[in-house]
C-alpha positions in Angstrom: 126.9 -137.8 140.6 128.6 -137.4 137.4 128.5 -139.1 134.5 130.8 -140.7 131.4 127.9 -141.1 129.4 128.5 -139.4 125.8 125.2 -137.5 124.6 125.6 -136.3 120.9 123.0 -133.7 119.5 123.2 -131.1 116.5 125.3 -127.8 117.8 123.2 -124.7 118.7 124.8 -121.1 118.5 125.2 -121.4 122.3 127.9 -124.2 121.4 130.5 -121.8 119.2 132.5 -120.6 122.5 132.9 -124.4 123.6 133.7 -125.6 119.8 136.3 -123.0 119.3 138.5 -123.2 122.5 138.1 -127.4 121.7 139.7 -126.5 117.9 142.2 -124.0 118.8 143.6 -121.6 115.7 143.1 -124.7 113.3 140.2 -124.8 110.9 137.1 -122.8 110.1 135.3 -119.8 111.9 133.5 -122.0 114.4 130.0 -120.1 113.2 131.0 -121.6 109.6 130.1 -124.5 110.9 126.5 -124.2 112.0 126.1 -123.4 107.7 126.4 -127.4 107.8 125.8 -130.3 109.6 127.8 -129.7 113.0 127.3 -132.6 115.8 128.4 -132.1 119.3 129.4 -134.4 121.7 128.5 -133.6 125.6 129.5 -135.3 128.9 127.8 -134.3 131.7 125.7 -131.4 129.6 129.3 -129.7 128.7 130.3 -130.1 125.0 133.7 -132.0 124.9 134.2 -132.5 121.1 132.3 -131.9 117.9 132.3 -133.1 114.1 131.6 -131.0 111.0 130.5 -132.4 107.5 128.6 -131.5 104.6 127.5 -132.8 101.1 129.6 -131.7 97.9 127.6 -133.9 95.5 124.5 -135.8 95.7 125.8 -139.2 97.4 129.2 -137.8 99.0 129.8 -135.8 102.0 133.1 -134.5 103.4 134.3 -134.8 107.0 135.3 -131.3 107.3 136.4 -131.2 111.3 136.5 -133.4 113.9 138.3 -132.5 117.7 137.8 -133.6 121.1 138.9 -131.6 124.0 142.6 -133.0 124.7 141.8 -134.0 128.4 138.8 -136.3 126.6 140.9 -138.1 124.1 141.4 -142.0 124.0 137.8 -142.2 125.5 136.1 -143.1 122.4 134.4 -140.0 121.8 135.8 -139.4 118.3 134.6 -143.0 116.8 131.1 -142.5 118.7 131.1 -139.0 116.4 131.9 -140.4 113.0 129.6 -143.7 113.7 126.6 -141.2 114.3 127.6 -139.1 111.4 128.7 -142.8 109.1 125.2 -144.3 109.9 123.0 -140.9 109.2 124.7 -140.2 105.6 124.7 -143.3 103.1 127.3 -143.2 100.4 130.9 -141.9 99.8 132.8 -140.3 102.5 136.1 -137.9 102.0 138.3 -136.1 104.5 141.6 -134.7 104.7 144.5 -135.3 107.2 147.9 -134.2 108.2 149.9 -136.6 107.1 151.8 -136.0 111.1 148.8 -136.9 112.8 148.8 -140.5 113.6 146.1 -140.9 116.2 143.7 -139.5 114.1 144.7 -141.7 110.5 145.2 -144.5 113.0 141.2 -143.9 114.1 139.5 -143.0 110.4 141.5 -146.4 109.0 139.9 -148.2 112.2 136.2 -147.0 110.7 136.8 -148.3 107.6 138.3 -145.0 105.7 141.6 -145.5 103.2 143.8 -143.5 101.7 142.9 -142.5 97.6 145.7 -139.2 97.4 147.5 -136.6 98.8 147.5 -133.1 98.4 151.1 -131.6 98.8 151.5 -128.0 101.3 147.7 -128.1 101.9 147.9 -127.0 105.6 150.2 -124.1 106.7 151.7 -123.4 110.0 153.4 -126.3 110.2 153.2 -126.7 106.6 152.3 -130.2 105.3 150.9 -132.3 102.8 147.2 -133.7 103.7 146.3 -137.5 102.8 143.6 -137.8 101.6 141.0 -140.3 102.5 137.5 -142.5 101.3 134.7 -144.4 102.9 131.4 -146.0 101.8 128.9 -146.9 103.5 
């Protein structure tokens, strides 16, 4: 019988194939991301999503990537990620967003985050300017 239950663990070098098809052509070298701390998300032992931060100062870690596989949005996956990751790290939080993508501003102002800037052309292909955005915890 399968199960909806959401396990998260650290990735494992056996996770890269899973975490790149999930983030597409957007983002880092999936084997980047085992240099910092990389949580995955698994239903029913298959990864389904995954979140990527690190410290840049003592106190203050950066959200650097956070996807869920398309077909496993809207399920709460995402916020169970970034509470896990919120509640592990005390102190201030940073991340960057397309200013175009809604669902995901809509979910980071739902834990709390708020916007402090914006960096104009920071992505490419679309380009567009990334806002910029705080926590702490």
């Amino acid at each position: 019988m399968k199960t909806t239950e959401v396990v998260l663990r650290p990735a494992a070098p056996g996770d890269l194939p899973a975490i790149a098809a999930i983030q597409g052509s957007f983002g880092w070298p999936p084997e980047k991301y085992l240099e910092h701390d990389c949580r995955v998300a698994l239903i029913d032992g298959r990864v389904c999503g995954f979140l990527v931060s690190r410290q840049t100062a003592p106190g203050e870690r950066e959200i650097l990537s956070l996807a869920v596989e398309p077909e496993m949005r809207r399920r709460g996956i995402a916020k169970k990620l970034m509470r896990d990751e919120i509640s592990r790290f005390r102190g201030s939080w940073f991340l960057e967003v397309r200013e175009s993508n809604a669902a995901a501003i809509n979910l980071y102002w739902s834990m709390g985050f708020r916007e402090v800037g914006r960096r104009g052309g920071y992505y490419s292909a679309p380009a567009e300017s990334a806002i910029v955005m705080s926590f702490f915890s």
